[in-house]
mmJSON file of the N, C-alpha and C atoms, coordinates in Angstrom:
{"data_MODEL":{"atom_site":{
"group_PDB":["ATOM","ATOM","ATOM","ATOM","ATOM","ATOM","ATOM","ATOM","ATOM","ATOM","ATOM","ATOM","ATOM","ATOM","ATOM","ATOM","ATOM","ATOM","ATOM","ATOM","ATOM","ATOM","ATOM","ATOM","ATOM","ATOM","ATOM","ATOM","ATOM","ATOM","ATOM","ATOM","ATOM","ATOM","ATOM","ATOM","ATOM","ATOM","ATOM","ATOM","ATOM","ATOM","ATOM","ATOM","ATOM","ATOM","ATOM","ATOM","ATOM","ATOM","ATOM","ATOM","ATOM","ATOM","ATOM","ATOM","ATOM","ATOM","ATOM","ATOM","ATOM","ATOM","ATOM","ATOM","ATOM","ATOM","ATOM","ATOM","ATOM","ATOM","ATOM","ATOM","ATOM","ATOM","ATOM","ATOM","ATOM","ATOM","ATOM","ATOM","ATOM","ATOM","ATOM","ATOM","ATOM","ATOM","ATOM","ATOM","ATOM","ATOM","ATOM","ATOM","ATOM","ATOM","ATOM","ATOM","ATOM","ATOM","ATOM","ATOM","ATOM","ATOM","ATOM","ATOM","ATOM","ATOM","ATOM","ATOM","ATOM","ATOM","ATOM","ATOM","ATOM","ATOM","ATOM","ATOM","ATOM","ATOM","ATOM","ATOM","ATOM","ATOM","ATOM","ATOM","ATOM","ATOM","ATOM","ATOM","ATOM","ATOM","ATOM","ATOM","ATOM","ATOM","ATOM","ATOM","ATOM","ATOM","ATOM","ATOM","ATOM","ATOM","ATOM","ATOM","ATOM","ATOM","ATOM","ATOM","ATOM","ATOM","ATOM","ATOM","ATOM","ATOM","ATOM","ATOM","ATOM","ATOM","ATOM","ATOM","ATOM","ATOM","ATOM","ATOM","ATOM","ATOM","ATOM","ATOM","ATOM","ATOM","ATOM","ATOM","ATOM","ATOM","ATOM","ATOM","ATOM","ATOM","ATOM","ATOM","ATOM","ATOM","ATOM","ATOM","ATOM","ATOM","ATOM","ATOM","ATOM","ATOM","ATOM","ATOM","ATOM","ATOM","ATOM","ATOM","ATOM","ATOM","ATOM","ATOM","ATOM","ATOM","ATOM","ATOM","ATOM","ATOM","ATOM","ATOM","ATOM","ATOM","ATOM","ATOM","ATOM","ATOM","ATOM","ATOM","ATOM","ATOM","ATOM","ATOM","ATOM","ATOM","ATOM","ATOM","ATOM","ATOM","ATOM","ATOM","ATOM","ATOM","ATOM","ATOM","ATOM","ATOM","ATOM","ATOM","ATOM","ATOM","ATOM","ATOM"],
"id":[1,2,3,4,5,6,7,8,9,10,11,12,13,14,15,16,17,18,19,20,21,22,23,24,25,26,27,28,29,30,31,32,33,34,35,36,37,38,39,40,41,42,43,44,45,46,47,48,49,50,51,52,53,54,55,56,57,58,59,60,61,62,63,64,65,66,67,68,69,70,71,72,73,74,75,76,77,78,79,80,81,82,83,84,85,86,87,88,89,90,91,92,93,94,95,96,97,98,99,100,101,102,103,104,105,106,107,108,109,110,111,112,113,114,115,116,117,118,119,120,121,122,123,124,125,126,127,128,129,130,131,132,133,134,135,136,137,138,139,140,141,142,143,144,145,146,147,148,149,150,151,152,153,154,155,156,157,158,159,160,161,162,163,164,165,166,167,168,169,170,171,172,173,174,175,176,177,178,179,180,181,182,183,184,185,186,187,188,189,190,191,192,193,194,195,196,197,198,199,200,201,202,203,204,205,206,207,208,209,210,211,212,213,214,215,216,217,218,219,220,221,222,223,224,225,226,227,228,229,230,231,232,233,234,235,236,237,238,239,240],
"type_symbol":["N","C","C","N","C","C","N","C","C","N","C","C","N","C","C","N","C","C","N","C","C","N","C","C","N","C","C","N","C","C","N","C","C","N","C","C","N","C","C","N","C","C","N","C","C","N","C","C","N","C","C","N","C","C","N","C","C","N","C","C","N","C","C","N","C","C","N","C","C","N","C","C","N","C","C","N","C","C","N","C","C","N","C","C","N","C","C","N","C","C","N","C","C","N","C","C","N","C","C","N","C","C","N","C","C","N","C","C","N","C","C","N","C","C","N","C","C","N","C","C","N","C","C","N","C","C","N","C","C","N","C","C","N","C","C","N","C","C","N","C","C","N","C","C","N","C","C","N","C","C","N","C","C","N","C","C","N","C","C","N","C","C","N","C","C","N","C","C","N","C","C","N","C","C","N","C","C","N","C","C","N","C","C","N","C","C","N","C","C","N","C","C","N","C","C","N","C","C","N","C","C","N","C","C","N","C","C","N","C","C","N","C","C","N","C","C","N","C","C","N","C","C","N","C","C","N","C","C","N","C","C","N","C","C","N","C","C","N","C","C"],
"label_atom_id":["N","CA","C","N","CA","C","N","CA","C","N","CA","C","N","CA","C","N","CA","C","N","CA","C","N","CA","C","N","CA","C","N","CA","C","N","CA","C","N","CA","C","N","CA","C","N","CA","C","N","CA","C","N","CA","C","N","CA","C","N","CA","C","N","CA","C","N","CA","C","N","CA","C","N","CA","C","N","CA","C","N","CA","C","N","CA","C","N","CA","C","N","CA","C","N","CA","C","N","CA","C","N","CA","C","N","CA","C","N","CA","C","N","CA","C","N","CA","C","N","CA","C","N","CA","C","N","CA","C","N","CA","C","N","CA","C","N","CA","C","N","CA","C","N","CA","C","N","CA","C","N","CA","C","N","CA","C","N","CA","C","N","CA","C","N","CA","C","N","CA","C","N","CA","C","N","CA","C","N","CA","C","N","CA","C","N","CA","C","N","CA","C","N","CA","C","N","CA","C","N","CA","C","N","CA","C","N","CA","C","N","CA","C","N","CA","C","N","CA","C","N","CA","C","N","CA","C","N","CA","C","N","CA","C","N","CA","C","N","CA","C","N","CA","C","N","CA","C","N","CA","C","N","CA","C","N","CA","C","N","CA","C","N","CA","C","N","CA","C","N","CA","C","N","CA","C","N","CA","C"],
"label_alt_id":[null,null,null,null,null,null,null,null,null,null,null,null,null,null,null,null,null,null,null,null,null,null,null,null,null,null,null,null,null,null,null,null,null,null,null,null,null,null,null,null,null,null,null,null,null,null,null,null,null,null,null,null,null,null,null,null,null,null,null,null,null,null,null,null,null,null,null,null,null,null,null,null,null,null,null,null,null,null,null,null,null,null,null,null,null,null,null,null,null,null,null,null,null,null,null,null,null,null,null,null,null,null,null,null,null,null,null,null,null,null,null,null,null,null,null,null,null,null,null,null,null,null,null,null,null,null,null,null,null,null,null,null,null,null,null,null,null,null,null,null,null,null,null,null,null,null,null,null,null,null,null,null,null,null,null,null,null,null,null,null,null,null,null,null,null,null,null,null,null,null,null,null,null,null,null,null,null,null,null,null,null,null,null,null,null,null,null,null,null,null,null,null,null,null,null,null,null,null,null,null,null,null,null,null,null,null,null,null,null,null,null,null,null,null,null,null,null,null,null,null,null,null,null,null,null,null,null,null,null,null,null,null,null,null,null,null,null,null,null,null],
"label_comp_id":["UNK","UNK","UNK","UNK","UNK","UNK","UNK","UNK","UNK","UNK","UNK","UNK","UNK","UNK","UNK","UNK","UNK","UNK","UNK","UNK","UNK","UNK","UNK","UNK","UNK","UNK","UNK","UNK","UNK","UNK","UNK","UNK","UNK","UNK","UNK","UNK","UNK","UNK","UNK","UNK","UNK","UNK","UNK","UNK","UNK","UNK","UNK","UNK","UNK","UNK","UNK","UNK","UNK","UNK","UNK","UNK","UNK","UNK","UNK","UNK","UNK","UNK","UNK","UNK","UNK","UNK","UNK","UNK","UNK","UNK","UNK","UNK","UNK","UNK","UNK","UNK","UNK","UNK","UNK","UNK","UNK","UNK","UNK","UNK","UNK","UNK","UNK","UNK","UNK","UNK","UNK","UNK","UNK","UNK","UNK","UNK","UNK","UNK","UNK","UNK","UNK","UNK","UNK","UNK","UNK","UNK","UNK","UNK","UNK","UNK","UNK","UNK","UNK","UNK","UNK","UNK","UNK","UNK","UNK","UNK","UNK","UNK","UNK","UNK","UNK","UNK","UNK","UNK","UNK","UNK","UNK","UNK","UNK","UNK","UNK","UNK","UNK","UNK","UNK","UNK","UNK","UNK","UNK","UNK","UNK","UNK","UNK","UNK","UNK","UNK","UNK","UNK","UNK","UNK","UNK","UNK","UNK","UNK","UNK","UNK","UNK","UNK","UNK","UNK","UNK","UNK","UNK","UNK","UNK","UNK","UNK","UNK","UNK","UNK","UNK","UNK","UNK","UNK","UNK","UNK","UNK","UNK","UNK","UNK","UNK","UNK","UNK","UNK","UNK","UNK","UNK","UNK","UNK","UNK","UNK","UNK","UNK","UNK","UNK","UNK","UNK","UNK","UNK","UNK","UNK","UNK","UNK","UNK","UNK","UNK","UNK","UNK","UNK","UNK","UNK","UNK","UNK","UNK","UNK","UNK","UNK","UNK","UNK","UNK","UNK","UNK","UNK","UNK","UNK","UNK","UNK","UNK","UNK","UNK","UNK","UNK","UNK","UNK","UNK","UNK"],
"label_asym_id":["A","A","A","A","A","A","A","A","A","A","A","A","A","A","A","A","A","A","A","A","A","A","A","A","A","A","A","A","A","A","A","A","A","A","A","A","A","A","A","A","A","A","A","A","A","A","A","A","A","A","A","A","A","A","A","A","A","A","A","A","A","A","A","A","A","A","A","A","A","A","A","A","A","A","A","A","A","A","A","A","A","A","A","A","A","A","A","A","A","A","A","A","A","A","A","A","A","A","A","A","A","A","A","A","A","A","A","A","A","A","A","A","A","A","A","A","A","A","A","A","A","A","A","A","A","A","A","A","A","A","A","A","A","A","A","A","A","A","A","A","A","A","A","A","A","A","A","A","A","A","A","A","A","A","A","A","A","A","A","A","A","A","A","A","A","A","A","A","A","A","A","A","A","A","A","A","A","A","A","A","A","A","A","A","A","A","A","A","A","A","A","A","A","A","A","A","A","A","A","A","A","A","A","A","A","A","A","A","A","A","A","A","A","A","A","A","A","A","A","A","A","A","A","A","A","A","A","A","A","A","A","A","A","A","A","A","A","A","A","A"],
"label_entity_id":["1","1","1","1","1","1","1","1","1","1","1","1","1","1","1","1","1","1","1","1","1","1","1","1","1","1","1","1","1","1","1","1","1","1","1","1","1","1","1","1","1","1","1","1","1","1","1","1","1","1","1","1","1","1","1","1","1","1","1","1","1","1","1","1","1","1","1","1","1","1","1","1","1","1","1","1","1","1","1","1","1","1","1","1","1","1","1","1","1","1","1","1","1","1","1","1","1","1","1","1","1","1","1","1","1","1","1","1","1","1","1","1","1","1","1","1","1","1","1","1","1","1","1","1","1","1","1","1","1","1","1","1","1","1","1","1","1","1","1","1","1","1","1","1","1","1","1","1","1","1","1","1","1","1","1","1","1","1","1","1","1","1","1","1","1","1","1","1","1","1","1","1","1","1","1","1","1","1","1","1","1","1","1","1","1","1","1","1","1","1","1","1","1","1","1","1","1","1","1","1","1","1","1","1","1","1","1","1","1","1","1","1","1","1","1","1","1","1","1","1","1","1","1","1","1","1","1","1","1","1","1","1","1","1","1","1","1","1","1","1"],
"label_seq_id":[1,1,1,2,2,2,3,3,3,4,4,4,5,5,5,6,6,6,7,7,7,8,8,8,9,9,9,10,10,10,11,11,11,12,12,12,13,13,13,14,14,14,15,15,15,16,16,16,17,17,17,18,18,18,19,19,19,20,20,20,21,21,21,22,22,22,23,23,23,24,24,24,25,25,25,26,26,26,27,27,27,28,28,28,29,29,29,30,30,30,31,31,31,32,32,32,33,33,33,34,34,34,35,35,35,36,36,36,37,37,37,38,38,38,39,39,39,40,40,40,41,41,41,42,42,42,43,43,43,44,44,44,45,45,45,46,46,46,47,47,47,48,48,48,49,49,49,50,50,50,51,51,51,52,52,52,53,53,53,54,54,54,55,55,55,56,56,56,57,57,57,58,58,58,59,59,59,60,60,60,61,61,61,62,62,62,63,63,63,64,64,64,65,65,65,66,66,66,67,67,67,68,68,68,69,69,69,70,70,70,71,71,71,72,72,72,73,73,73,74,74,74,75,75,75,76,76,76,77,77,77,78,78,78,79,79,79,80,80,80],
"pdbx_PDB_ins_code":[null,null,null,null,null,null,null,null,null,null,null,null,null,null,null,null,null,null,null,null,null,null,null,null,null,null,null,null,null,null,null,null,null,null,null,null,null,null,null,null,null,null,null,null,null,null,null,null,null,null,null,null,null,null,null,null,null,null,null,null,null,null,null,null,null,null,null,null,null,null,null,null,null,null,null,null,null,null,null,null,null,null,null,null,null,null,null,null,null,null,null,null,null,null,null,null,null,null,null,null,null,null,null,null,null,null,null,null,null,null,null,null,null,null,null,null,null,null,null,null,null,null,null,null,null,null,null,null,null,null,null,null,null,null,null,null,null,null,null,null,null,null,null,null,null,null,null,null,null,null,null,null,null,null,null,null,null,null,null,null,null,null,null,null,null,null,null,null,null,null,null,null,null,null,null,null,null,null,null,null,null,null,null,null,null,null,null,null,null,null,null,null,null,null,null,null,null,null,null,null,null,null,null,null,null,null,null,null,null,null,null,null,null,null,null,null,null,null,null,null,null,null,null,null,null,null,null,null,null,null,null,null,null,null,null,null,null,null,null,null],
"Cartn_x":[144.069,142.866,142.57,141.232,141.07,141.003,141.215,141.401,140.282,139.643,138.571,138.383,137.786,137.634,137.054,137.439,137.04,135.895,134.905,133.408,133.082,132.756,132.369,130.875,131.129,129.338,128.955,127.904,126.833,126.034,125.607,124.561,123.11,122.072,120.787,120.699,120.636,120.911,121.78,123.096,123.891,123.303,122.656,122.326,121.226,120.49,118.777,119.436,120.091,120.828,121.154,122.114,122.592,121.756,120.514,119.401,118.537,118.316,117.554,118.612,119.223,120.422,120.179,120.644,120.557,119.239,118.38,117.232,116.649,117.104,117.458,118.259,119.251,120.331,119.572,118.559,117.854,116.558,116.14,115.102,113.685,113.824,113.012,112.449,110.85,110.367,110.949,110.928,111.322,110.295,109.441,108.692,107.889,107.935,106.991,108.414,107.422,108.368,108.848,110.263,110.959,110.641,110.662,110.507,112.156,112.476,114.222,114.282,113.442,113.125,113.983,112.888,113.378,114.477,114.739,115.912,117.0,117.349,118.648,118.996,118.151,118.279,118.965,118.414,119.688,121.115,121.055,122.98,123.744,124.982,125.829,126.379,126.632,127.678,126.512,125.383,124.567,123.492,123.826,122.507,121.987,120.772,119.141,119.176,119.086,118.752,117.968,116.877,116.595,116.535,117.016,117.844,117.585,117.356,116.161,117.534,117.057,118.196,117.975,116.788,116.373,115.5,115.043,114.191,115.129,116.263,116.441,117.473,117.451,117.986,117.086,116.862,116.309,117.091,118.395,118.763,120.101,121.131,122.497,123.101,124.077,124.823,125.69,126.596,127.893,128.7,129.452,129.827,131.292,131.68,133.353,133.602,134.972,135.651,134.808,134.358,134.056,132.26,131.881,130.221,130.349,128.529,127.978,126.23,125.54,125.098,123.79,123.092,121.786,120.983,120.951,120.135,119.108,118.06,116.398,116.282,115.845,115.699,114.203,114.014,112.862,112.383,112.263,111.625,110.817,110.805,110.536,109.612,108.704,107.599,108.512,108.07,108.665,108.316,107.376,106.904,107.553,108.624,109.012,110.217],
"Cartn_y":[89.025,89.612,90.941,91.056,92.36,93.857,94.766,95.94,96.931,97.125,97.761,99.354,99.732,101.294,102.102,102.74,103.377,104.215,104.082,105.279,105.672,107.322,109.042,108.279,108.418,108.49,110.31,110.139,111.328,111.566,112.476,113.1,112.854,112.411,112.93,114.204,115.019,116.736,117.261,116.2,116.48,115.789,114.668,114.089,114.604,115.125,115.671,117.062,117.84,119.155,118.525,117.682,117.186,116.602,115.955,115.624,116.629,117.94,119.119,120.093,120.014,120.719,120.073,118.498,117.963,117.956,118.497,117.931,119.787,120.514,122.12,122.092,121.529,121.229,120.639,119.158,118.981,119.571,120.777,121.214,120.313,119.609,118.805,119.931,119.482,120.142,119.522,119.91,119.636,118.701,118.61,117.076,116.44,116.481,115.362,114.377,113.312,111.983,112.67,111.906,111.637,110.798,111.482,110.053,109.673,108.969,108.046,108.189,107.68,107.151,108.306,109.699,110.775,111.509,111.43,112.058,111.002,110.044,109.471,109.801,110.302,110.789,111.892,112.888,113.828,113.956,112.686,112.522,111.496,112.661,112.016,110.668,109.299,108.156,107.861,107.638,107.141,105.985,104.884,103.731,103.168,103.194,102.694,101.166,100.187,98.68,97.906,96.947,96.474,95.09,94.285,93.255,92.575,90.755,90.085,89.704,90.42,90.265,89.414,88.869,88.092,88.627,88.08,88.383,89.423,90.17,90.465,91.478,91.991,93.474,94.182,95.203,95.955,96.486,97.273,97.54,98.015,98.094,98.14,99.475,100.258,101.208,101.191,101.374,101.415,102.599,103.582,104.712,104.61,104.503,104.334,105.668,105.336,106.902,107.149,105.724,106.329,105.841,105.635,105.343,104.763,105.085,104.976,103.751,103.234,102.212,102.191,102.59,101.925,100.713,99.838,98.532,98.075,98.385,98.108,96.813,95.681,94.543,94.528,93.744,93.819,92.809,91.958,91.057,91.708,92.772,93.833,94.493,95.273,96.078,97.632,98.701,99.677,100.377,100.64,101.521,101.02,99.536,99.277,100.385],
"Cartn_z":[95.237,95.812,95.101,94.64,94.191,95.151,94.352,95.161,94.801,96.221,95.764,95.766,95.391,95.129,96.283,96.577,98.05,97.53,98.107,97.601,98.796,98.126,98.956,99.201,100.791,101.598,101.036,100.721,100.635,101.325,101.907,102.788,102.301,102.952,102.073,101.691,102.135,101.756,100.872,100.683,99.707,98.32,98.537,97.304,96.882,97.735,97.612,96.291,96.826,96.438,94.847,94.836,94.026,92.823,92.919,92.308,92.263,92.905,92.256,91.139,91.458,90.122,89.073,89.183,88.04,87.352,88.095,87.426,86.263,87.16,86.63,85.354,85.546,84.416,83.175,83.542,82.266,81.822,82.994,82.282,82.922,83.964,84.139,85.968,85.755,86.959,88.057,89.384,90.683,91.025,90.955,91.546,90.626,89.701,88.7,88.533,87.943,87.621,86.16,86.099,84.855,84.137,82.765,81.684,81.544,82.144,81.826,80.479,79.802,78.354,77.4,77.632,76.842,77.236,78.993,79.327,78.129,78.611,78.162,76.843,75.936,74.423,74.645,75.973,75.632,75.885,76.741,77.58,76.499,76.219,75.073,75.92,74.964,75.233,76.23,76.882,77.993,77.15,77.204,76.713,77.885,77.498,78.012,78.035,78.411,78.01,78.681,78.357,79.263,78.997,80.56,80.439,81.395,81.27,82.328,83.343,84.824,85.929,87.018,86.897,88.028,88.995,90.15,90.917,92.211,92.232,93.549,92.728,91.531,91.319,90.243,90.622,89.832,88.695,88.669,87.583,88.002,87.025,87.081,86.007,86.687,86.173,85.876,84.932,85.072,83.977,84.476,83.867,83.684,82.367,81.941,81.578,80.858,80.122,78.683,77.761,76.398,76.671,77.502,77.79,79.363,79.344,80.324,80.01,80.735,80.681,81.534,81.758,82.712,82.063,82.837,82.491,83.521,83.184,83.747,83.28,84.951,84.781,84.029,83.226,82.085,83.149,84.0,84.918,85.923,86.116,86.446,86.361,87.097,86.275,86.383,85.793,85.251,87.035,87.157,88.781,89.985,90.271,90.953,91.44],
"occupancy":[1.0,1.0,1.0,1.0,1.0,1.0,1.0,1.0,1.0,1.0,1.0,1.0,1.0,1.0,1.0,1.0,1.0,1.0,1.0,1.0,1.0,1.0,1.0,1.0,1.0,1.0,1.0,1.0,1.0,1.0,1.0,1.0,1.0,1.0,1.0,1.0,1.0,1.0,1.0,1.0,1.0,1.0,1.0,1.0,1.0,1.0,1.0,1.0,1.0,1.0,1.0,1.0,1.0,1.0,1.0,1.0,1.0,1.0,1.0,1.0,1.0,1.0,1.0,1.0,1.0,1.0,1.0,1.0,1.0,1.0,1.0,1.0,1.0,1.0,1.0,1.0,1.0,1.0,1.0,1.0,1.0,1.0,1.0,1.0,1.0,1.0,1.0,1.0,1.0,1.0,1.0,1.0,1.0,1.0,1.0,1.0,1.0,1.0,1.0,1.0,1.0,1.0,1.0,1.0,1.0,1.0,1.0,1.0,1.0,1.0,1.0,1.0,1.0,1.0,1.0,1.0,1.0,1.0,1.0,1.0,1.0,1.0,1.0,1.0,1.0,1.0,1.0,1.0,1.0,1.0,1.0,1.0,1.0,1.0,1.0,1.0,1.0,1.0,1.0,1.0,1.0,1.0,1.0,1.0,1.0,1.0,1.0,1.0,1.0,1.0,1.0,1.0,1.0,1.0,1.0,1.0,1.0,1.0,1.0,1.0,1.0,1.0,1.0,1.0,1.0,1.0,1.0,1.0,1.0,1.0,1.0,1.0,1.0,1.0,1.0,1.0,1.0,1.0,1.0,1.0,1.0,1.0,1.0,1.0,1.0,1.0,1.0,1.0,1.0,1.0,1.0,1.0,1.0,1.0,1.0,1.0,1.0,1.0,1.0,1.0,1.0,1.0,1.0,1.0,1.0,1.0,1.0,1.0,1.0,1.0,1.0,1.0,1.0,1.0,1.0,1.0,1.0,1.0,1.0,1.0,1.0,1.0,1.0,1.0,1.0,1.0,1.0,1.0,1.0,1.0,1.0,1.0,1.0,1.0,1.0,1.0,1.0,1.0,1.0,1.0],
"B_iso_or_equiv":[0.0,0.0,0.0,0.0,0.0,0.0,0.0,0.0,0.0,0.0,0.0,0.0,0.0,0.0,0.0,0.0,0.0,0.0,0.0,0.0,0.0,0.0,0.0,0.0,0.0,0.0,0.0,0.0,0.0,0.0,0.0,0.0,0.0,0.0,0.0,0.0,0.0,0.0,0.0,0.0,0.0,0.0,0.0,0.0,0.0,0.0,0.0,0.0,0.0,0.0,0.0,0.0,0.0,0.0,0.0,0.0,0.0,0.0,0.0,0.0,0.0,0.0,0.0,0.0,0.0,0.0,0.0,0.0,0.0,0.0,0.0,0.0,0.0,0.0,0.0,0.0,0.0,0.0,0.0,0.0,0.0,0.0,0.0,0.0,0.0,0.0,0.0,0.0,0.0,0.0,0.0,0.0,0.0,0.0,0.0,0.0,0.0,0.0,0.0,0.0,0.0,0.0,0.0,0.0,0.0,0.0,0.0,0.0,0.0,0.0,0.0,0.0,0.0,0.0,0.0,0.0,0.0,0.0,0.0,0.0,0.0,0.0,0.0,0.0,0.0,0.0,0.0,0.0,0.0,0.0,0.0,0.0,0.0,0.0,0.0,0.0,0.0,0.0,0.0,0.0,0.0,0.0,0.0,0.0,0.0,0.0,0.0,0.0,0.0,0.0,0.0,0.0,0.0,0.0,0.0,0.0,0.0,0.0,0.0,0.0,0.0,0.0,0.0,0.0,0.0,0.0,0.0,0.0,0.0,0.0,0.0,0.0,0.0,0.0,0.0,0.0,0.0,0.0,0.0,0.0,0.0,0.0,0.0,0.0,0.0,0.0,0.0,0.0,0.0,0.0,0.0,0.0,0.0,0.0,0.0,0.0,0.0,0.0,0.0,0.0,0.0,0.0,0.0,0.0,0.0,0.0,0.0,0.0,0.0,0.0,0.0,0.0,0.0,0.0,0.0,0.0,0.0,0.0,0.0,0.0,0.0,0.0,0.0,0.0,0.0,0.0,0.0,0.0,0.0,0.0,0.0,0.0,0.0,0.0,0.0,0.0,0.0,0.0,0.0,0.0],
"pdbx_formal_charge":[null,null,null,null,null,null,null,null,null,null,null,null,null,null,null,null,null,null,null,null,null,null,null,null,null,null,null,null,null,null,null,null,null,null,null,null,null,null,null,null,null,null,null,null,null,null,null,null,null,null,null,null,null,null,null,null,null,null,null,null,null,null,null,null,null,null,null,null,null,null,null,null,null,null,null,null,null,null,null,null,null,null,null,null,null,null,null,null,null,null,null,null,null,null,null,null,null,null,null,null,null,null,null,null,null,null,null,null,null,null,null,null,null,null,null,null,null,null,null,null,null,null,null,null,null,null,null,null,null,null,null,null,null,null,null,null,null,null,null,null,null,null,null,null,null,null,null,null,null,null,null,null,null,null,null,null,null,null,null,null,null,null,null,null,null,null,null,null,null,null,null,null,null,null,null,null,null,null,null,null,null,null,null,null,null,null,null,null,null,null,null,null,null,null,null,null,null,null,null,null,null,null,null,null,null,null,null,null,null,null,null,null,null,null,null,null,null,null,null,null,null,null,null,null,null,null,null,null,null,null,null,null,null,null,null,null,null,null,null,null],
"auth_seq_id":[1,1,1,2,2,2,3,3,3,4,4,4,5,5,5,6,6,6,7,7,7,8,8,8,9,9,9,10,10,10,11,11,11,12,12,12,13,13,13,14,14,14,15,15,15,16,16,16,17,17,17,18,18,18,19,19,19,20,20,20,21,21,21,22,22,22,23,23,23,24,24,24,25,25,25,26,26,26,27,27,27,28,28,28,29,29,29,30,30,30,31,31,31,32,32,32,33,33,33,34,34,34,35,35,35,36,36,36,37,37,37,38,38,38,39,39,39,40,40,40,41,41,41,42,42,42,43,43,43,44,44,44,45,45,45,46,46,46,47,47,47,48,48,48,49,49,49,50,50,50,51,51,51,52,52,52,53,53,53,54,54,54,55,55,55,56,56,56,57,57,57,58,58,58,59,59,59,60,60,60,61,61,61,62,62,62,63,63,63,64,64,64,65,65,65,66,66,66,67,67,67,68,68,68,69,69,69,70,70,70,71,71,71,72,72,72,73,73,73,74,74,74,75,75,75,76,76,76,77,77,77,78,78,78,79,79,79,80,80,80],
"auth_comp_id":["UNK","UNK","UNK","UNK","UNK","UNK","UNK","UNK","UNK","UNK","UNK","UNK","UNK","UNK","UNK","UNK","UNK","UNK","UNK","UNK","UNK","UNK","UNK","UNK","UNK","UNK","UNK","UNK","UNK","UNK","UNK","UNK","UNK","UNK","UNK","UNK","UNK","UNK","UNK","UNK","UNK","UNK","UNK","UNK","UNK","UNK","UNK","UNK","UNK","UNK","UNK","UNK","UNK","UNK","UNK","UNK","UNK","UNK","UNK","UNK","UNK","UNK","UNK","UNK","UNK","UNK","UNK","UNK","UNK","UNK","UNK","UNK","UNK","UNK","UNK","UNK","UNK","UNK","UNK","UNK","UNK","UNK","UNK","UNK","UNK","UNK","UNK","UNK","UNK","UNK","UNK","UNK","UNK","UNK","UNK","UNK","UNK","UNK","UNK","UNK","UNK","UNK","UNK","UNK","UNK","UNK","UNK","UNK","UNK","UNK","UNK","UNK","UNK","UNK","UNK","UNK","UNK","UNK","UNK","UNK","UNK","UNK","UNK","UNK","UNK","UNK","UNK","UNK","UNK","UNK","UNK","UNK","UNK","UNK","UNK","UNK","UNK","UNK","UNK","UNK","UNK","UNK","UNK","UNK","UNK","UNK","UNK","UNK","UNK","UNK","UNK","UNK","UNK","UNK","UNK","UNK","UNK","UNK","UNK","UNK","UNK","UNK","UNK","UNK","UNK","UNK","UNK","UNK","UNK","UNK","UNK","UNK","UNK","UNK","UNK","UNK","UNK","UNK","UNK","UNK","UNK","UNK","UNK","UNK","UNK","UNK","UNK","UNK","UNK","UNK","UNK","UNK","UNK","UNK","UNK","UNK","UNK","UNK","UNK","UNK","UNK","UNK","UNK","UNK","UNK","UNK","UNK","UNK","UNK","UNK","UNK","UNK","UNK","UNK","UNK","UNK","UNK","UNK","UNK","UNK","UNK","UNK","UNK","UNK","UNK","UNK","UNK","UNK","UNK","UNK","UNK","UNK","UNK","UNK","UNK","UNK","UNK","UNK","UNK","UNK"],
"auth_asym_id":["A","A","A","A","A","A","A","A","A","A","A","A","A","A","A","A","A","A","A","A","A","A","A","A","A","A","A","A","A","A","A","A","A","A","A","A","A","A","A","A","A","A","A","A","A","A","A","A","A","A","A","A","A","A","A","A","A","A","A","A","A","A","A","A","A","A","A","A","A","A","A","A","A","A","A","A","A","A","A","A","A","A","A","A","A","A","A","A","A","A","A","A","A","A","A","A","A","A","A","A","A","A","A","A","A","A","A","A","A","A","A","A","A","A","A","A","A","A","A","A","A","A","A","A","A","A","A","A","A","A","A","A","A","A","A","A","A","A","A","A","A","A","A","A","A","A","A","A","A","A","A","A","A","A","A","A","A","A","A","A","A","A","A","A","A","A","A","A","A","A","A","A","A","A","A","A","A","A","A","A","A","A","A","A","A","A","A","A","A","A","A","A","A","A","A","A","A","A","A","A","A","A","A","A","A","A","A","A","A","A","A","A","A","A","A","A","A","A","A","A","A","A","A","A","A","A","A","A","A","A","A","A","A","A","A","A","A","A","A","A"],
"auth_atom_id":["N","CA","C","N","CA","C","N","CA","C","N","CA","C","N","CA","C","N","CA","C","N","CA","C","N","CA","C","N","CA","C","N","CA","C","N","CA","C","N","CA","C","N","CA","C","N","CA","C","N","CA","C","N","CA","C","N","CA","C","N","CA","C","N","CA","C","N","CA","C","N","CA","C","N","CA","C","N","CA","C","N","CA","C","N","CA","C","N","CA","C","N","CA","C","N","CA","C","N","CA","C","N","CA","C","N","CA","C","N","CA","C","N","CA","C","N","CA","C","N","CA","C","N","CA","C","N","CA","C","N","CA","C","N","CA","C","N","CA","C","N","CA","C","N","CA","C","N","CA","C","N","CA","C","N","CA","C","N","CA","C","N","CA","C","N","CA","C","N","CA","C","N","CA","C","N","CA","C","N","CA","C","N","CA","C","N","CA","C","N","CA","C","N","CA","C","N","CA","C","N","CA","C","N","CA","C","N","CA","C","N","CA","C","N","CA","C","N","CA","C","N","CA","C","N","CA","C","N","CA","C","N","CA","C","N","CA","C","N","CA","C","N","CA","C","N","CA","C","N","CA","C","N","CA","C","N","CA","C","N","CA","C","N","CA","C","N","CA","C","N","CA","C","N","CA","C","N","CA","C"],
"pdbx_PDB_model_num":[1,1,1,1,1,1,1,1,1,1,1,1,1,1,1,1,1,1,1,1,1,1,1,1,1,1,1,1,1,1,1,1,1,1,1,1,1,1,1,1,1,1,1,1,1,1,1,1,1,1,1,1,1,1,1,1,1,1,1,1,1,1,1,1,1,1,1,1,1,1,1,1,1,1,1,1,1,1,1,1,1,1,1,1,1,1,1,1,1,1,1,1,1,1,1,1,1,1,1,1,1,1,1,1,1,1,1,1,1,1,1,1,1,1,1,1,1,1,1,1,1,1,1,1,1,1,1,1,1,1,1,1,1,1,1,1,1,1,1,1,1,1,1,1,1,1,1,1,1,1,1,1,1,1,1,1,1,1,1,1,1,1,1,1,1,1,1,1,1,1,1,1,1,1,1,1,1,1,1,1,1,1,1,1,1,1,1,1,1,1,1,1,1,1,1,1,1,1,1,1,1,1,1,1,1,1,1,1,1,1,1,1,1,1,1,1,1,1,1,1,1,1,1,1,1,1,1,1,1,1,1,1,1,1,1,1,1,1,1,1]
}}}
């Protein structure tokens, strides 16, 4: 049986906090939309992909030790 990884609940307030820093950190305003596109050019080891996932996920993350990964279901429209 696999063993699963225990994951930290976050607060909205903690994550809200947590997503205005980061967004300070890249230089990006507090309420306009992000371009994903141009952010990800600046985060070292982070690839962009987009990849047909079906009708019932939008897109998948996954962050290791030597990279990290976001994949936007291309089945998808981008504003979803």
């Amino acid at each position: 049986m696999p063993k699963w990884k225990k994951v930290k609940v976050i607060s909205r307030m903690d994550l809200s906090n947590k997503a205005s820093n980061l967004r300070k950190k890249l230089g990006a305003d507090g309420e306009a939309p992000i371009d994903i596109f141009k952010l990800v050019q600046k985060i070292e080891n982070l690839t962009l992909v987009f990849y047909g996932l079906g009708k019932n996920i939008s897109g998948v993350c996954y962050k290791g030790t030597q990279f990290s990964l976001i994949a936007v279901n291309s089945d998808m429209s981008l504003g979803r």
